[in-house]
C-alpha positions as CSV (number, residue, x, y, z in Angstrom):
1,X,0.0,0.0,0.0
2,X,1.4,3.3,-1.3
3,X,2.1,6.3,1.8
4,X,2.4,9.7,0.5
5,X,3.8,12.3,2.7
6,X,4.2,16.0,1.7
7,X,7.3,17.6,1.7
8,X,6.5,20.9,0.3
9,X,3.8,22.4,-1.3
10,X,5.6,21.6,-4.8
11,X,6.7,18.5,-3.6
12,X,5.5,15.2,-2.0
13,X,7.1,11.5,-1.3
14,X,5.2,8.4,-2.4
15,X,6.6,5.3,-0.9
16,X,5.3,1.6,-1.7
17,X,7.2,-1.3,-0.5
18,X,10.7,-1.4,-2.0
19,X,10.2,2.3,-4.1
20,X,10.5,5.6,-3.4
21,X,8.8,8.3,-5.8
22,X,9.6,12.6,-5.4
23,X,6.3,13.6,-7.0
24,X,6.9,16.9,-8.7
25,X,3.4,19.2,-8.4
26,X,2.9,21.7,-11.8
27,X,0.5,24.9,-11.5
28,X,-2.2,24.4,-14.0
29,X,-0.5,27.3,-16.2
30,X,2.4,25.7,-16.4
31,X,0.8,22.6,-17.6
32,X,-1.4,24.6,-20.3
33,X,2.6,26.1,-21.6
34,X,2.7,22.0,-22.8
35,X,-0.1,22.2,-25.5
36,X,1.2,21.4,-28.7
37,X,1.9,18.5,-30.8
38,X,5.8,18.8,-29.8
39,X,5.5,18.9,-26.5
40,X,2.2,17.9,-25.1
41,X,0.8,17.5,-21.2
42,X,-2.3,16.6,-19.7
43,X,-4.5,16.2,-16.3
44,X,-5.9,13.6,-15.5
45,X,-8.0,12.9,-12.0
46,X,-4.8,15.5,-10.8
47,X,-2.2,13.6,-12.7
48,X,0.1,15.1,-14.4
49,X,1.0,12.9,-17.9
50,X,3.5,14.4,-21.1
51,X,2.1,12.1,-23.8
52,X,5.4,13.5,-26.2
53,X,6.5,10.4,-27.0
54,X,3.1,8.4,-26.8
55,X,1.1,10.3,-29.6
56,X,2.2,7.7,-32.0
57,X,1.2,4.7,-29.7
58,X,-2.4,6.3,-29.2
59,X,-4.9,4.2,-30.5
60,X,-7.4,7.1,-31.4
61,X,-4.4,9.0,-32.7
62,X,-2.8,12.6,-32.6
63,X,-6.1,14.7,-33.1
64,X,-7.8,13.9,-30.0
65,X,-4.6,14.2,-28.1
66,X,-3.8,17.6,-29.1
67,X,-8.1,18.7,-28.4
68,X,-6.7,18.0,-24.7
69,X,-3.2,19.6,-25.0
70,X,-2.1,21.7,-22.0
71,X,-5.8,20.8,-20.4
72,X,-7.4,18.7,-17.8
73,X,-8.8,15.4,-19.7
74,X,-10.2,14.0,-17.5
75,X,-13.7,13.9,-18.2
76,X,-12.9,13.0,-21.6
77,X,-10.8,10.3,-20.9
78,X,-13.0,8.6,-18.5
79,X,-15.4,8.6,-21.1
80,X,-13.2,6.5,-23.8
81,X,-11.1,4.1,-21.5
82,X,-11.5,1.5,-19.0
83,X,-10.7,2.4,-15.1
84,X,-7.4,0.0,-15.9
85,X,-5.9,2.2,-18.6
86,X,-4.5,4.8,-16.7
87,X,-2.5,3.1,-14.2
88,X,-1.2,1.1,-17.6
89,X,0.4,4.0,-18.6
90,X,1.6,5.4,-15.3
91,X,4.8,5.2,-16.7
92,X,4.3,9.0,-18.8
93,X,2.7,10.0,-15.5
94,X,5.7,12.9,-14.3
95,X,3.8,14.7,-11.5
96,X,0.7,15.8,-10.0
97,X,-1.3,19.5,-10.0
98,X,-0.5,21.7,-7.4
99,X,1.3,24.6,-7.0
100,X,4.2,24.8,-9.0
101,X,5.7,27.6,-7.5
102,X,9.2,26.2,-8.4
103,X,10.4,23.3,-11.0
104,X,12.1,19.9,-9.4
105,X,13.3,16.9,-11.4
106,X,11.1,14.0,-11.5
107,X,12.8,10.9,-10.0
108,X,12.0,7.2,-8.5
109,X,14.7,5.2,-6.7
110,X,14.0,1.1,-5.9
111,X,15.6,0.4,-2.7
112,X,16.6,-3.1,-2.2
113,X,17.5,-6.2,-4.9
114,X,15.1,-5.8,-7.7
């Protein structure tokens, strides 16, 4: 079971057992900044995701993608995908919303044999 404890109010700490995850937080305006086909980020359920390097793999392709660009999707996405799918792509998943106030590198770190 994941523990989250706050270490700032751009920063929190996400432990499970054997990982440890700095969650970076991004102010919606910086998130919108992300909203074109380049270099695209969106929310989803307070997730922060850059789909860059996914808009090829997406199965409804680019378009819809960049509808969302620099947006909360949310709604939208809970509309076309199962409750599984975005914990299957956690992996783009490189913050949360929040404040923002300053930027922070994104890192995880496994503790222990793998």
């Amino acid at each position: 079971m994941a523990t989250t404890t706050q270490l700032s109010d751009e920063t929190s700490l996400q432990t499970e057992p054997n990982e440890i995850t700095l969650i970076k937080r991004f102010s919606p305006k910086e998130v919108a900044e992300h909203n074109s086909l380049e270099d695209i980020w969106i929310i989803v359920d307070g997730g922060v995701y850059d789909l860059t390097k996914f808009l090829s793999e997406h199965p409804g392709g680019k378009k819809i993608l960049q509808g969302v660009a620099g947006k909360d999707a949310s709604k939208k996405f809970h509309k076309y995908h199962r409750k599984t799918t975005l914990a299957e792509y956690n992996r783009l998943r490189i913050g949360d919303l929040g404040s923002g106030k300053k930027k922070a590198i994104f890192f995880g770190l496994k503790l222990g044999n793998s």
